[in-house]
C-alpha positions as a Markdown table, in Angstrom:
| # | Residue | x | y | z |
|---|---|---|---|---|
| 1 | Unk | -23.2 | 163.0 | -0.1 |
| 2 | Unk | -25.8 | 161.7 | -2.5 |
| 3 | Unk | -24.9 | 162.0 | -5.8 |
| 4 | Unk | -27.9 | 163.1 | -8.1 |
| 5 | Unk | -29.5 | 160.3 | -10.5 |
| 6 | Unk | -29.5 | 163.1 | -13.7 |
| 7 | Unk | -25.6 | 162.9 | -13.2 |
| 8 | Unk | -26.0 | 159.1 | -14.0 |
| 9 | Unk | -28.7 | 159.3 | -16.8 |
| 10 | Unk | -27.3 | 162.5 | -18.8 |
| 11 | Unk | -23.6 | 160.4 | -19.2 |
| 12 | Unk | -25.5 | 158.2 | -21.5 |
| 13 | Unk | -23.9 | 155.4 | -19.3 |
| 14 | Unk | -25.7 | 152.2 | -17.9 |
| 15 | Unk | -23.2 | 152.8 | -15.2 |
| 16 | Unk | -20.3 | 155.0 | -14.3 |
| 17 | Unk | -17.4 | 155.3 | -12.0 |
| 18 | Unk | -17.6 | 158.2 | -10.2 |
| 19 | Unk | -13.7 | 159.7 | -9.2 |
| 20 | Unk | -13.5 | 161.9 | -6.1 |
| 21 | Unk | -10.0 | 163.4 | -6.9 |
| 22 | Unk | -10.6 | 165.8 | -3.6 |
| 23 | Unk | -10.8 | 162.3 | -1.5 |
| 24 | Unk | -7.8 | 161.2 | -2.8 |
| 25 | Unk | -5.9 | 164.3 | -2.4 |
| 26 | Unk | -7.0 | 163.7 | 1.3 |
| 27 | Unk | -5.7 | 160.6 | 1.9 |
| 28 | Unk | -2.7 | 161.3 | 0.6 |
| 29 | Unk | -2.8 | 164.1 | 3.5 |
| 30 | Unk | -3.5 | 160.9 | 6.1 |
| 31 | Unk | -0.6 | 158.9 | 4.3 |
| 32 | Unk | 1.3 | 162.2 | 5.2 |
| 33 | Unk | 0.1 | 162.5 | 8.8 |
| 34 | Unk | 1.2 | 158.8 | 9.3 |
| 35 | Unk | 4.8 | 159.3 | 7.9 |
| 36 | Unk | 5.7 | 162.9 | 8.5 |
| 37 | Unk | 9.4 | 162.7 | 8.3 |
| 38 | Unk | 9.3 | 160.9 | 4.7 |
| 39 | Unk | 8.3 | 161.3 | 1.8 |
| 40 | Unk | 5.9 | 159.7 | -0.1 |
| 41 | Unk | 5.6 | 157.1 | -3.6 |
| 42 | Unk | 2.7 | 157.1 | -4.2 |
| 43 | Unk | 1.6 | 153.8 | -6.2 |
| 44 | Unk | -0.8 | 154.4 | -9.2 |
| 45 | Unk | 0.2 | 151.3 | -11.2 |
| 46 | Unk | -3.0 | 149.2 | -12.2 |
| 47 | Unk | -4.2 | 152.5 | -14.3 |
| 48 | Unk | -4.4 | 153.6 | -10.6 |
| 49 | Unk | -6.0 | 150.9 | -9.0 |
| 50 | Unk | -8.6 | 151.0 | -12.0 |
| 51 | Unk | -9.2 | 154.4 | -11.3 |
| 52 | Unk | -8.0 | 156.1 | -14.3 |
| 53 | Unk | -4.2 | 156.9 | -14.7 |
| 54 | Unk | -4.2 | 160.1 | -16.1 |
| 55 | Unk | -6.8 | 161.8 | -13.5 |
| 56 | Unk | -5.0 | 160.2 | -10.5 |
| 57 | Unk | -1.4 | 161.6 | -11.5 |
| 58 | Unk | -2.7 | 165.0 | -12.0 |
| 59 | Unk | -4.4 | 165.1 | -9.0 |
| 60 | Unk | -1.1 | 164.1 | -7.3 |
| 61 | Unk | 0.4 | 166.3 | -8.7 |
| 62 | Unk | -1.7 | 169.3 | -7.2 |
| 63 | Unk | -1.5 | 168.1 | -3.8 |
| 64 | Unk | 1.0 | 170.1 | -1.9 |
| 65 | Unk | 2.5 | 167.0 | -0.2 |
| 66 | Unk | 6.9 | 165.6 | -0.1 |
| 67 | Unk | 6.7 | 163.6 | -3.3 |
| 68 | Unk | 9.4 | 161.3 | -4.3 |
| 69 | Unk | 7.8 | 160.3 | -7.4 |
| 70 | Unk | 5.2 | 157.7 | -8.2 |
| 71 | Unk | 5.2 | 154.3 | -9.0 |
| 72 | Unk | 3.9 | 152.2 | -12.3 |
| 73 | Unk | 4.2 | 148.1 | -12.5 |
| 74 | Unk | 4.5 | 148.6 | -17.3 |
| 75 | Unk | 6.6 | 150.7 | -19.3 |
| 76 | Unk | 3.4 | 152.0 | -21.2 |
| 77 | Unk | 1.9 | 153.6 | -18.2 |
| 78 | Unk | 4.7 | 155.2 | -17.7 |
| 79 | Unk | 5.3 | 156.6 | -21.8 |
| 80 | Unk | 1.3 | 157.8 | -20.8 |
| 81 | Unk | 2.5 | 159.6 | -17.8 |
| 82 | Unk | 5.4 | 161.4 | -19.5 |
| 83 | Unk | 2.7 | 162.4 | -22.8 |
| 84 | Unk | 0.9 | 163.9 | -19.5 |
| 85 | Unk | 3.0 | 166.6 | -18.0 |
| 86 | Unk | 4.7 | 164.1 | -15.5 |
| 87 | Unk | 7.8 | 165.4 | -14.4 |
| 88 | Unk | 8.6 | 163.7 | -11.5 |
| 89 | Unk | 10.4 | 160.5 | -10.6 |
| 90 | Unk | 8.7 | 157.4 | -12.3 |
| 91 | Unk | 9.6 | 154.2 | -10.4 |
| 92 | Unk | 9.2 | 151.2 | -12.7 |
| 93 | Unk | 8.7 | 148.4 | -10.0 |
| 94 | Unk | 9.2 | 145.1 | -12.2 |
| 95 | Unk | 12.1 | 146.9 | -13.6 |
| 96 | Unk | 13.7 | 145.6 | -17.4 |
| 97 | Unk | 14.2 | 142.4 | -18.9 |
| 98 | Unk | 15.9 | 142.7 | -21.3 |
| 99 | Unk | 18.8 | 145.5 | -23.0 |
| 100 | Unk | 15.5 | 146.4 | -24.9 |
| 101 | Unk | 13.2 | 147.6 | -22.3 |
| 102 | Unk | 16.5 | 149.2 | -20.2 |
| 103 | Unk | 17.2 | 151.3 | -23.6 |
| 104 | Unk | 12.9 | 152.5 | -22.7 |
| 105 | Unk | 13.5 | 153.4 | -19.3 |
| 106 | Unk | 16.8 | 155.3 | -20.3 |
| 107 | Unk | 14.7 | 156.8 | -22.7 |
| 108 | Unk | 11.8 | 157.6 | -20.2 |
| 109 | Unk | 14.2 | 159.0 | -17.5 |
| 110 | Unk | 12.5 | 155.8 | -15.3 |
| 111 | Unk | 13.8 | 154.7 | -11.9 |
| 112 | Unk | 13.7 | 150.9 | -12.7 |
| 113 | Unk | 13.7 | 148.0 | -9.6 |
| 114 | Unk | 16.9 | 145.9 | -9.5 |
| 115 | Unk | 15.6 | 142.9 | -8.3 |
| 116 | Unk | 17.8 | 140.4 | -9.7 |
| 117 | Unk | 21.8 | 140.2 | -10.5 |
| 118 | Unk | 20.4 | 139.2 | -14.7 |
| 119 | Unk | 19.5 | 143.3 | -14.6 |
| 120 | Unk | 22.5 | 144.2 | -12.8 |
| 121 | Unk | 24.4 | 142.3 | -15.7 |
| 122 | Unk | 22.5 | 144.0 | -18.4 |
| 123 | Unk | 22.9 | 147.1 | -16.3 |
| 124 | Unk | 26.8 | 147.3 | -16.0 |
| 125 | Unk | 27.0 | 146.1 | -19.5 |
| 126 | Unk | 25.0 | 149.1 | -20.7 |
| 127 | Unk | 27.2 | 151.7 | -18.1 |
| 128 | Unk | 30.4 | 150.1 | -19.9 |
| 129 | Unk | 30.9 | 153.2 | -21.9 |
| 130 | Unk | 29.2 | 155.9 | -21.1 |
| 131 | Unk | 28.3 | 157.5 | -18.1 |
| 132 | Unk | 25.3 | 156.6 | -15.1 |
| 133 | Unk | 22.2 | 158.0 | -17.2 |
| 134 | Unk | 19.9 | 157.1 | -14.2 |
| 135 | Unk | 19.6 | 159.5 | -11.7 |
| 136 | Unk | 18.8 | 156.6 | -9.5 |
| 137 | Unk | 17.7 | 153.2 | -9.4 |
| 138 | Unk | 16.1 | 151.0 | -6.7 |
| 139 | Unk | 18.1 | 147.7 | -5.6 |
| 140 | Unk | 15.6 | 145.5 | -4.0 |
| 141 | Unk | 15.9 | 142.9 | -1.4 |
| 142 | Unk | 14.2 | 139.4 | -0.6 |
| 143 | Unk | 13.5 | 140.3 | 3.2 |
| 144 | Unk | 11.2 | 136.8 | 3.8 |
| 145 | Unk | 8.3 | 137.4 | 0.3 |
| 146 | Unk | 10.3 | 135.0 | -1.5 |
| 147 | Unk | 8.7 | 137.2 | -4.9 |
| 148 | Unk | 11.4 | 139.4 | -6.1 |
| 149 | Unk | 14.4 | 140.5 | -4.8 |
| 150 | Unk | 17.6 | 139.6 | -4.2 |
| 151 | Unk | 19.3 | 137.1 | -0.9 |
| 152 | Unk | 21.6 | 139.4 | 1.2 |
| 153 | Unk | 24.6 | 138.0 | -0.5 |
| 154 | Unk | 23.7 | 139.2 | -4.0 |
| 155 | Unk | 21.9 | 142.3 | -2.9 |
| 156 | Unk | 25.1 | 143.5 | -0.9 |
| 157 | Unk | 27.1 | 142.5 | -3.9 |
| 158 | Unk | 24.9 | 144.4 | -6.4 |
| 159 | Unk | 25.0 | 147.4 | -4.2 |
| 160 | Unk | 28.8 | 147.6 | -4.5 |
| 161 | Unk | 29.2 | 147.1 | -8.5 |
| 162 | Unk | 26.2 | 149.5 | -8.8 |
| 163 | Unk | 27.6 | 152.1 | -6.6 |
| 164 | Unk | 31.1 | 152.1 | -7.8 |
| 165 | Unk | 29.9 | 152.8 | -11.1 |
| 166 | Unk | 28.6 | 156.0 | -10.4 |
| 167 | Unk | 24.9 | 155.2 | -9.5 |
| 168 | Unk | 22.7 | 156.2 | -6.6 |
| 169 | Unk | 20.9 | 153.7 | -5.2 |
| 170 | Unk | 17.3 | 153.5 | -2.9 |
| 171 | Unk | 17.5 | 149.8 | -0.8 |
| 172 | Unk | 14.2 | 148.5 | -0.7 |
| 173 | Unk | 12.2 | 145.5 | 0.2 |
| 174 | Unk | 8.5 | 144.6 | 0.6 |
| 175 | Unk | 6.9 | 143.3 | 3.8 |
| 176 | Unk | 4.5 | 139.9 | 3.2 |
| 177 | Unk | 2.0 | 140.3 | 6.0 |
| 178 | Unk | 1.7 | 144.0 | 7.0 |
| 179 | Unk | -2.2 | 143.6 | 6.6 |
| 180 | Unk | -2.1 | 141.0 | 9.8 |
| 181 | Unk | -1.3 | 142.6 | 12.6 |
| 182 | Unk | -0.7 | 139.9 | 14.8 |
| 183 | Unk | 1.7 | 138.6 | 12.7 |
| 184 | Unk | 5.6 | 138.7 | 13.8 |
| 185 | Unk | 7.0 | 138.6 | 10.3 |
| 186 | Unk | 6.7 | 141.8 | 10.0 |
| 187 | Unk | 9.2 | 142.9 | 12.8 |
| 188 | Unk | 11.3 | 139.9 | 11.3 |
| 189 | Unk | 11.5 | 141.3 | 8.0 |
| 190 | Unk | 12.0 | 144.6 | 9.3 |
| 191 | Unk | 15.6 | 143.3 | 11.2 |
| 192 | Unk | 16.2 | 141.5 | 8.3 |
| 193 | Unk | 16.1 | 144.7 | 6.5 |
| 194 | Unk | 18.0 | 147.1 | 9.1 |
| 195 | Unk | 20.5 | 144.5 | 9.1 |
| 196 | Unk | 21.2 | 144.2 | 5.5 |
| 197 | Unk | 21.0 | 148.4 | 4.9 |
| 198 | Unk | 23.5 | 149.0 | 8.2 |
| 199 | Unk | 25.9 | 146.1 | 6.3 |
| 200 | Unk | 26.6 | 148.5 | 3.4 |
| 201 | Unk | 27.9 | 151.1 | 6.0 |
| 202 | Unk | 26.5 | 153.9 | 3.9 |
| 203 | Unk | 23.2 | 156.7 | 3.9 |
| 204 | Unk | 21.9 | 155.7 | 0.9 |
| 205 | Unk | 18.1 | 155.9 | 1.3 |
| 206 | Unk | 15.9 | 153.1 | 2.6 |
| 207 | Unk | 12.0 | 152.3 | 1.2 |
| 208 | Unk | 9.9 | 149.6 | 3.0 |
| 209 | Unk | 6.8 | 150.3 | 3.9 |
| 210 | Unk | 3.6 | 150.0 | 1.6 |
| 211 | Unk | 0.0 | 150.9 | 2.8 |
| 212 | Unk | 0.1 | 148.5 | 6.2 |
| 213 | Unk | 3.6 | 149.5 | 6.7 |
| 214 | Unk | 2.6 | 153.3 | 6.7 |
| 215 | Unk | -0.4 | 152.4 | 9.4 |
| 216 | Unk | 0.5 | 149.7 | 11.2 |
| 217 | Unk | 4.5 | 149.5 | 11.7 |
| 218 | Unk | 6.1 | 152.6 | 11.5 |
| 219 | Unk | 9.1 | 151.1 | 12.5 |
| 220 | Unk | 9.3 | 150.7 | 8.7 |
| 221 | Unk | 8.7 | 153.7 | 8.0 |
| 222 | Unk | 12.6 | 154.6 | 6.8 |
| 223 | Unk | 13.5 | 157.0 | 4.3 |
| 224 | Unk | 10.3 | 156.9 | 1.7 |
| 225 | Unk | 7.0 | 155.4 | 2.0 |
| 226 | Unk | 4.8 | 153.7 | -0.8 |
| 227 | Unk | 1.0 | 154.6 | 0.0 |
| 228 | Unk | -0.8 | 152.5 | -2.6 |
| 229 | Unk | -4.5 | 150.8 | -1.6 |
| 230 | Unk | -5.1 | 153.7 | 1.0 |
| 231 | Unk | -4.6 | 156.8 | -1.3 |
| 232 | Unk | -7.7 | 154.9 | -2.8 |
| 233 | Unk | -9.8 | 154.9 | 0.5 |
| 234 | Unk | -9.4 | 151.1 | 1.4 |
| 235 | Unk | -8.3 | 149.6 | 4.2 |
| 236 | Unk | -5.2 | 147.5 | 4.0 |
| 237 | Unk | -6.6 | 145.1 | 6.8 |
| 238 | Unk | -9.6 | 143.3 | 7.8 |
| 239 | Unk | -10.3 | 144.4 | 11.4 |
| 240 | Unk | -9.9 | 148.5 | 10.7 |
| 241 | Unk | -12.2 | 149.8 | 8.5 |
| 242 | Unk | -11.3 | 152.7 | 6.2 |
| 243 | Unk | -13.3 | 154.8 | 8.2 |
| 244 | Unk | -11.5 | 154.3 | 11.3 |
| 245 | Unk | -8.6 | 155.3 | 9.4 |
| 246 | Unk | -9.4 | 158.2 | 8.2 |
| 247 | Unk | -10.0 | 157.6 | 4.8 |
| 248 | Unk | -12.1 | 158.6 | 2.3 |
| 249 | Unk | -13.7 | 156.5 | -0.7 |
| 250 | Unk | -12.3 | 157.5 | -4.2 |
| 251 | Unk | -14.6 | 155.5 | -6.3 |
| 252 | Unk | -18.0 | 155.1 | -6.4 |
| 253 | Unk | -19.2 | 152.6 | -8.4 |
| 254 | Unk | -23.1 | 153.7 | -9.7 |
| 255 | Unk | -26.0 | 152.5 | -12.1 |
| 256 | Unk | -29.8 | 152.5 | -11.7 |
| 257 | Unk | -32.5 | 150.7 | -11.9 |
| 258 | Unk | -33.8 | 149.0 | -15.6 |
| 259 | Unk | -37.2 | 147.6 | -14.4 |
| 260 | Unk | -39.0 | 146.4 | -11.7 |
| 261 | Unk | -41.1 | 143.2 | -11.2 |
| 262 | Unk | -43.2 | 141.7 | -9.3 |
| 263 | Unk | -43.0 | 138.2 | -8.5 |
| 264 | Unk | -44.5 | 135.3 | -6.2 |
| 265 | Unk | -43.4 | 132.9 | -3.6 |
| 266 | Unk | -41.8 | 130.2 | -5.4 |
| 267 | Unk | -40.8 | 131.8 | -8.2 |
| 268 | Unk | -36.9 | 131.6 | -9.0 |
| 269 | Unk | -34.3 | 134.3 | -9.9 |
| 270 | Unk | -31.8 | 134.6 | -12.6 |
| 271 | Unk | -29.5 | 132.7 | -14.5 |
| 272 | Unk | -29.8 | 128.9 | -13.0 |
| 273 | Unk | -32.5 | 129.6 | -10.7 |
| 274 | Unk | -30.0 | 130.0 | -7.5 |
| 275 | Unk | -32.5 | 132.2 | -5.6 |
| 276 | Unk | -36.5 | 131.3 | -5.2 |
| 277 | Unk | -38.6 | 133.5 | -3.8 |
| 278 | Unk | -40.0 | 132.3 | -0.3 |
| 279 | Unk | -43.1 | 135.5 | -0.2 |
| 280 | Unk | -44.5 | 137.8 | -2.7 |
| 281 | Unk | -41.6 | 139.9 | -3.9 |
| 282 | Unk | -40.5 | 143.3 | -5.6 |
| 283 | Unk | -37.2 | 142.5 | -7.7 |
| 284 | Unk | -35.2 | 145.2 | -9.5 |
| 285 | Unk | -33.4 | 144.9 | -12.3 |
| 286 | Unk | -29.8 | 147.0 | -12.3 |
| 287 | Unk | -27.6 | 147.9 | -15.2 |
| 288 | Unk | -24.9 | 146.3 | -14.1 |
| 289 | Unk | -23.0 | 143.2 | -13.9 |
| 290 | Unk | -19.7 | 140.9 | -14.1 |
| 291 | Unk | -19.0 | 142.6 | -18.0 |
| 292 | Unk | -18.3 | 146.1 | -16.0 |
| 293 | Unk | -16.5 | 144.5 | -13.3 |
| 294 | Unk | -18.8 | 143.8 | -11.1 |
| 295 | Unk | -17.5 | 140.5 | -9.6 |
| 296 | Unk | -20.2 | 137.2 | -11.0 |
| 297 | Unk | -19.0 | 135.7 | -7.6 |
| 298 | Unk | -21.3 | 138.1 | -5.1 |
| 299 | Unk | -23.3 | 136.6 | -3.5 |
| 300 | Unk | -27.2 | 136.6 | -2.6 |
| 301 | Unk | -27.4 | 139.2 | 0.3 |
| 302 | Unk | -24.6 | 141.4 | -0.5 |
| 303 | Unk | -25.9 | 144.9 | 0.0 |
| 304 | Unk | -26.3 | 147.7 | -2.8 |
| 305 | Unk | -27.5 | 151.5 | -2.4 |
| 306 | Unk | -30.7 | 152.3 | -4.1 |
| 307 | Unk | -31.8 | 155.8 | -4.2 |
| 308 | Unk | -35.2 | 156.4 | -3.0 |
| 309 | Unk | -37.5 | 159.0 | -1.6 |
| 310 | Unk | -36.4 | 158.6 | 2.0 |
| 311 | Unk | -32.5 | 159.0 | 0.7 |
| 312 | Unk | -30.4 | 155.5 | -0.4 |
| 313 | Unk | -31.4 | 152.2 | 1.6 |
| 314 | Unk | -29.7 | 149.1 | 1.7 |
| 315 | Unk | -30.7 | 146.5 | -0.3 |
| 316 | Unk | -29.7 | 142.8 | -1.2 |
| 317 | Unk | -28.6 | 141.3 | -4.5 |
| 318 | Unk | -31.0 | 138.5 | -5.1 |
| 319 | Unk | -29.7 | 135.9 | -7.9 |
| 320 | Unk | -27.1 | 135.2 | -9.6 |
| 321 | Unk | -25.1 | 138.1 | -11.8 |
| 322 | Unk | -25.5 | 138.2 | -15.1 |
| 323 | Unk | -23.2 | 140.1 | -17.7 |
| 324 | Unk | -24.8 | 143.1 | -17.8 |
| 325 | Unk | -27.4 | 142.7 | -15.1 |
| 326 | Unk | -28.1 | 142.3 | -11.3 |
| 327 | Unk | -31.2 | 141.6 | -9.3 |
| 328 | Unk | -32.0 | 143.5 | -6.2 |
| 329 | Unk | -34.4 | 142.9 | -3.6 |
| 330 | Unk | -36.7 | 146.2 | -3.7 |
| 331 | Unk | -39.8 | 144.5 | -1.4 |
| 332 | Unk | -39.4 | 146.4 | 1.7 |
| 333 | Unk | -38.6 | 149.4 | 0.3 |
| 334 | Unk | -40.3 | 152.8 | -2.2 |
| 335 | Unk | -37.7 | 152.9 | -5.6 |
| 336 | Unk | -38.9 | 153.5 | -9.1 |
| 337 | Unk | -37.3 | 153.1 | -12.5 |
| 338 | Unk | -34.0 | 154.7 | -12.8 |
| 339 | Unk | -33.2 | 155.4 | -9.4 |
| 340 | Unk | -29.5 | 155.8 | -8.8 |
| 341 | Unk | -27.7 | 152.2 | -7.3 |
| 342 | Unk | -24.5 | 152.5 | -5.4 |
| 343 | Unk | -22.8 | 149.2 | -6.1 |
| 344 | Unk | -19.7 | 150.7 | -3.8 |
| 345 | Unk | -18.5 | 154.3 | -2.4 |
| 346 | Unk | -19.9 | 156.7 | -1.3 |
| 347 | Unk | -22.0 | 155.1 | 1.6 |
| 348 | Unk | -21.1 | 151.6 | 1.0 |
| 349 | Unk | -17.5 | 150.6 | 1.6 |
| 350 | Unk | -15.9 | 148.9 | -1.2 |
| 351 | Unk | -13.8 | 146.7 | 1.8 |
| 352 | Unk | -17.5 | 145.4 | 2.7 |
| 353 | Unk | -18.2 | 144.5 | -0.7 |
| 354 | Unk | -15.2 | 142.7 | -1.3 |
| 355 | Unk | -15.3 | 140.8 | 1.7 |
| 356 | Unk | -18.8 | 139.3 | 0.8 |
| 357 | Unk | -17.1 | 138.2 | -2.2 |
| 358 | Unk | -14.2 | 136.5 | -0.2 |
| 359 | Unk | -11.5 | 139.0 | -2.0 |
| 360 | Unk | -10.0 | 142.8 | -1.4 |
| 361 | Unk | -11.3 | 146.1 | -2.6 |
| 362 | Unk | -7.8 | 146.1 | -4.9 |
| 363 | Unk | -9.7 | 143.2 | -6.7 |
| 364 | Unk | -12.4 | 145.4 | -7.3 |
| 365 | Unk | -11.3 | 148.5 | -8.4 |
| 366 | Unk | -9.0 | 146.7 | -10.7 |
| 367 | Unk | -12.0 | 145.2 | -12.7 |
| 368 | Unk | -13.9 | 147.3 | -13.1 |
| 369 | Unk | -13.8 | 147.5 | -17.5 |
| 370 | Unk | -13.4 | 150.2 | -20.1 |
| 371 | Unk | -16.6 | 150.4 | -20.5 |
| 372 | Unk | -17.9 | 151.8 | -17.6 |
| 373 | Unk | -16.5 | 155.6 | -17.6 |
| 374 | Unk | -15.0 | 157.6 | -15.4 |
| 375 | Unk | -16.2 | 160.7 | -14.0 |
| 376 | Unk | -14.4 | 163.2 | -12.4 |
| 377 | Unk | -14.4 | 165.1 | -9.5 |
| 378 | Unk | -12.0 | 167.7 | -8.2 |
C-alpha cells in the first residue's frame, strides 16, 4: 500500500504518524492464534507504544478477541481511559506508592501490581475496615529480573494475608530474556515460576508471558498473556522479522521532501560536516528530524522511502540529523519536491530502522513527539 502524498500535504503537517488501527486489530488476532486457550492483556502503556492511547483502546475494544483487560504503566492514562468509555479491567503495572495513589486506583476500579510487601502493608491497612473493593489485584514475583517483584518467601507470604482478606489474586512474573532464544533463563524462570504458583496449592490464575513469551515459549503461556510490542507490528527478537511473524506495521512514520540540491564531489553535508560528497550528488532535504522523534543517532546509510514515479525507492540518509531536518541521498533516483518519505512502516520495517540505530522499534515509537499527529485508520 502506498499511501498518497495529498494525505500528507492536506494535514498541514511537516510530518505525520499514520495509525493503521485494522493492523493492529490483526495482530491481536496472531497474539490470539499463538495463545488460544488464554486470554489476552493487551499492553498500551507508553500512550500505546507512542501510538496514541485513545485510538489504540478503542480499537481494542472492537476486536472480537478473550480480553482480560489492558494494561497502563501511570494512573493518568488510566483516568484517560475511563473519560473514554473503558470498561474493562485496567491493570496498573507499577502499582501505588503511597495510601494516596491506592485511594486513585480504588477510585478508578484499577487492578494495581503488588510487587512489594510496603503495598501489601498499605493494602491491609486500607482493607482494615471495610470490605475487598478490588475485584482483583496482581501479586508479582521476582522469578530471576531482579526489577520488581517479590523473593518466594515474601510473595508466598503476601499471597496468604491478601487472600485471607477476601481478595482475588492473578500470580505473575516477567521473563528477562524471552527475546534471545538461545537463552536457558527462560525455561529457568519458568520452573521458578511453576514452582512458586504449585506452593500456594490453589487455582488462582497465572500471567507470565509478554510478547517473546507468547511466540517463543508457550510453556509460559499459563492463564493470561500480555501481548505488548507485537500488537504494534514489531518483532520482539532480532533473528525473526515481523514479517515472518505475521505481523503487520501499525505506524508509519511519513514526511516529504522540502528541497532538493545539487551538490559536488567534496562538498560536505549537514551539521559538522560528517558526510562529504565523493561524486556529483542530488541531496534532498526532509521535514523531519530528532524534534519529532526521529532518533539524531541514525546513521549515514540508513534507508528511507521516497515516493517517486516508479512507486517508493530506497534511499540513504546522508549527514547528520538535524532538529527538524534530514538529508537523503536522491542521486540515483527521479523524486521532486514534496514527494511522500516513509521514515518507517509501511514498506520499511521499523525493527530495521532501529537496529541501524543500535536500539528497538519500542524506542522508536515511543519518541516520536506531540507534534507530529496522528492519523487514523480503521
Amino acid at each position: 500500500m502506498t499511501t498518497c502524498m495529498s494525505s500528507v500535504v492536506s494535514s498541514g503537517s511537516r510530518a505525520s504518524a499514520l495509525i493503521d488501527l485494522a493492523a493492529l486489530a490483526h495482530n491481536l488476532r496472531v497474539a490470539q492464534t499463538y495463545s488460544s486457550s488464554q486470554t489476552l492483556l493487551p499492553v498500551i502503556k507508553a500512550n500505546g507504544y507512542g501510538h496514541g492511547l485513545e485510538a489504540i483502546a478503542g480499537a481494542l475494544m472492537a476486536v472480537d478477541a478473550p480480553l482480560a483487560g489492558c494494561a497502563i504503566a501511570s494512573l493518568s492514562e488510566a483516568q484517560r481511559l475511563r473519560e473514554n468509555a473503558w470498561v474493562l479491567p485496567i491493570v496498573l503495572l507499577p502499582g501505588f506508592v503511597n495510601a494516596a495513589e491506592l485511594e486513585e486506583c480504588e477510585s478508578l476500579e484499577l487492578e494495581p501490581v503488588i510487587h512489594s510487601p510496603y503495598q501489601v502493608d498499605l493494602l491491609l491497612t486500607r482493607l482494615k475496615d471495610s470490605t475487598p473493593f478490588f475485584s482483583r489485584v496482581w501479586l508479582k514475583a521476582n522469578t530471576g529480573m531482579n526489577r520488581l517483584g517479590m523473593n518466594a518467601e515474601q510473595w508466598r507470604a503476601a499471597y496468604h494475608a491478601l487472600t485471607n482478606a477476601g481478595l482475588s489474586i492473578v500470580a505473575m512474573s516477567h521473563l528477562a530474556c524471552a527475546d534471545e532464544l538461545d537463552s536457558a533463563m527462560s525455561e529457568e524462570q519458568e520452573e521458578r515460576f511453576a514452582a512458586l504458583t504449585n506452593s500456594i496449592d490453589s487455582n488462582c490464575d497465572r500471567s507470565l508471558a509478554a510478547s517473546g513469551g507468547i511466540l517463543a515459549w508457550p510453556s509460559s503461556h499459563h492463564d493470561i498473556v500480555r501481548p505488548g510490542i507485537m500488537l504494534y507490528g514489531s518483532s520482539p527478537f532480532g533473528e525473526r522479522s515481523a514479517e515472518g511473524l505475521g505481523l503487520e506495521p501499525v505506524m508509519t512514520l511519513r514526511s516529504r521532501l522540502l528541497a532538493i540540491n545539487e551538490i559536488q564531489a567534496g562538498d560536505a553535508v549537514g551539521y559538522g560536516a560528517s558526510f562529504v560528497a565523493e561524486k556529483a550528488m542530488r541531496i534532498g532535504v526532509v521535514s523531519i528530524g530528532y524534534g519529532d522523534g526521529y532518533p539524531r543517532k541514525t546513521p549515514n546509510g540508513t534507508p528511507v522511502l521516497v515516493h517517486t514515479h516508479a512507486g517508493m525507492q530506497r534511499v540513504p540518509l546522508v549527514g547528520r540529523v538535524s532538529m527538524d531536518m534530514i538529508t537523503v541521498d536522491l542521486t540515483d533516483i527521479d523524486a521532486s519536491v514534496g514527494a511522500e518519505v516513509v521514515l518507517w512502516g509501511e514498506g520499511l520495517a521499523a525493527d530495521e530502522i532501529a537496529q541501524c540505530c543500535g536500539t528497538i522499534a519500542y524506542e522508536l515509537f515511543c519518541q516520536v513527539t506531540a507534534r507530529v499527529p496522528r492519523v487514523i485508520k480503521n
